[in-house]
N, C-alpha and C positions, 0 to 999 in steps of 0.2 A: 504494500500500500504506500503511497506519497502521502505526506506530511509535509507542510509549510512552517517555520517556528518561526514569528518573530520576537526578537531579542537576542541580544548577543551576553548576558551578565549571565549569573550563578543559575539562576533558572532557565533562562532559555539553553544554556549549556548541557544543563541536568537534562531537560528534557530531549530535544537532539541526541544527545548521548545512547540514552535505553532505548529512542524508537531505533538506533543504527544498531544498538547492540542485539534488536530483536529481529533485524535483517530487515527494516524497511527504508523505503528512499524517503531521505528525508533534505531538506532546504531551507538552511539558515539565512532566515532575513536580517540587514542591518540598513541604515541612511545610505549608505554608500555602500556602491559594489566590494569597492576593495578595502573594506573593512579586515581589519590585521586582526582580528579576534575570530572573525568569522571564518576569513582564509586559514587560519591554524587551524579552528575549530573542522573545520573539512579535510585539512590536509593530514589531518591523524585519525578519522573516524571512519576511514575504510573508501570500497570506490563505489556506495549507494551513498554517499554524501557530500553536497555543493553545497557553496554558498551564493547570494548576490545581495538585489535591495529587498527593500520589506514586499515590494510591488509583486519581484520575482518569486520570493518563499510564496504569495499568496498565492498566485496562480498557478504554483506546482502543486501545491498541495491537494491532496483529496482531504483532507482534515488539515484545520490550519492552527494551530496553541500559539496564543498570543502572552509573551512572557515578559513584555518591555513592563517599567516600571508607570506604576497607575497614574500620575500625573503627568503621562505622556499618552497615555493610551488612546486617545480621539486623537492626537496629533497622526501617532503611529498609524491607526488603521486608514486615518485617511490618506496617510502616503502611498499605504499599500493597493489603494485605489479599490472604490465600494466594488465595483464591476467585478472583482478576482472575489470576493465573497459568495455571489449569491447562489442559494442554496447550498451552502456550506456546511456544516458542524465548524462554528468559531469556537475552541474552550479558554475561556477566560479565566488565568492562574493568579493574574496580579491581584493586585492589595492597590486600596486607594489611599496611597499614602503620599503625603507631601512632603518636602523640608524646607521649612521656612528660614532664610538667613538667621543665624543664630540661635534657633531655638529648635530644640526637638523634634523628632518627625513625628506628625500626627495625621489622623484619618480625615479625609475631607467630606465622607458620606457617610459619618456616624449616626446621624441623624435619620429617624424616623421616616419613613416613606420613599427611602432613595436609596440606590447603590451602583455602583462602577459597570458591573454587568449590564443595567436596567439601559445605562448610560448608553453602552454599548451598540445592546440591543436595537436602541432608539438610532443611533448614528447609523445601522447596517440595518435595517427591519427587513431585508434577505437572505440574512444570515441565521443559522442556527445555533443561537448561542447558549453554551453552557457551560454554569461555573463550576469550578472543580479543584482541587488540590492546591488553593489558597492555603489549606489551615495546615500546611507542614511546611518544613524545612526544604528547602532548594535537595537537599543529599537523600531526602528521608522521598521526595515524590516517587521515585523512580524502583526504589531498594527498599520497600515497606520493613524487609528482614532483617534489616538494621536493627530495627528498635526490637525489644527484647517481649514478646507475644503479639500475638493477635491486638489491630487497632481498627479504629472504622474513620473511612473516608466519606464524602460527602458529595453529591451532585444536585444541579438545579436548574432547570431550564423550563421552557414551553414547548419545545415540541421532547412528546416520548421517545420515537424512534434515532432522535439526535441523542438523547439520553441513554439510551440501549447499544447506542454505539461507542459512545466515549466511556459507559460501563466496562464493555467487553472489553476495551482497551487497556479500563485500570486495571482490570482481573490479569490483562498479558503484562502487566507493571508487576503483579504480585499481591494486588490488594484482592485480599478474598471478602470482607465485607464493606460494600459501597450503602448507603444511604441513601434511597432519593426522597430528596424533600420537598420537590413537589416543582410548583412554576418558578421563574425568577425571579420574584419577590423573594424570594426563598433567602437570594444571597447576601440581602440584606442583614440578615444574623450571620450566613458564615464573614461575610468581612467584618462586620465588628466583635467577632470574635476574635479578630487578632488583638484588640485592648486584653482581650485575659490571655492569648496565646506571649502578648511580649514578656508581662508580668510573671508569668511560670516558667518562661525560658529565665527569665532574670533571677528569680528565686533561687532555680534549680540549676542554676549555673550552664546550662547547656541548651543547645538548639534541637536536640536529637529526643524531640518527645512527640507525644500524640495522646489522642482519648481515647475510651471503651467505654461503650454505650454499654452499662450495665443494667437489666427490668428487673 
């Protein structure tokens, strides 16, 4: 299968990574062709792996994970031009996070009624977008095995069968219980769940955690 990733940082790295390692073509998007992160990222990930612009990942892809960071993400996708989306599965990874000069980075759609994905949605209403593998670690999306038992992962979109597909996909990740929480209203809890996912990395000293949905 073709995969489009855009981003070039810790996550779009991650993800690139395990779809190559699971034998699929995949196509790292960056601003520019010759991105020196993306051209490495290609040139060690075997020969079902290029890179170019965000334009090109989009249009190669049969599935496109968008992994740029959240206060770029309407910039990003519209570089990649709405046309290479439609009818798509878009899965949106990032986090709506900002960083303000001098001060902390904080969530820009913590607030009631709104979220990054919805955002998304709304910029690309072609697209089928579904959120997913926000609420872990860049290391932890790919290699569930890392962490030490069984964890539950999360998905949330509007269409089902875009849902059934980026399932089946985390199941070939490794995650054997996915979550679906319904339409994409949904993602509005999983992104400001990363206010309690910062605070228990920081406690616990470590990025390398997750939850268990225990009844």
């Amino acid at each position: 299968m073709k995969f489009g990733v855009l981003g070039t940082g810790m996550v779009g790295e991650a993800i690139a990574s395990r779809l190559a390692e699971l034998g699929h073509e995949v196509r790292m998007g960056a601003r520019d062709a010759a991105n020196p992160k993306a051209r490495a990222w290609a040139s060690k990930a075997g020969g079902k792996a290029s890179s170019g612009t965000f334009a090109d990942a989009a249009a190669f892809g049969e599935v496109v994970f968008h992994c740029a960071r959240g206060d770029a993400a309407i910039e990003v996708l519209r570089s990649a031009g709405r046309e290479n989306f439609r009818d798509k599965v878009l899965v949106d990874v990032s986090n709506p996070l900002e960083f303000p000069p001098g001060a902390p980075p904080r969530l820009f759609t913590a607030a009631a009624g709104d979220s990054l994905a919805e955002r998304i949605q709304a910029e690309l209403p072609e697209a089928r977008v579904v959120k997913a593998l926000n609420t872990v670690n860049a290391n932890v999306m790919g290699h569930p095995e890392k962490l030490s038992g069984e964890t539950d992962l999360f998905v949330a979109g509007n269409d089902a069968s875009a849902k059934g597909k980026v399932t089946a996909l985390l199941r070939e990740f490794g995650w054997k219980s996915v979550v679906d929480l319904g339409d994409l209203t949904a993602a509005r809890g999983m992104e400001a769940y990363l206010l309690l996912w910062l605070r228990l990395s920081a406690a616990l000293k470590t990025a390398m955690l997750n939850v268990k949905i225990v009844r």
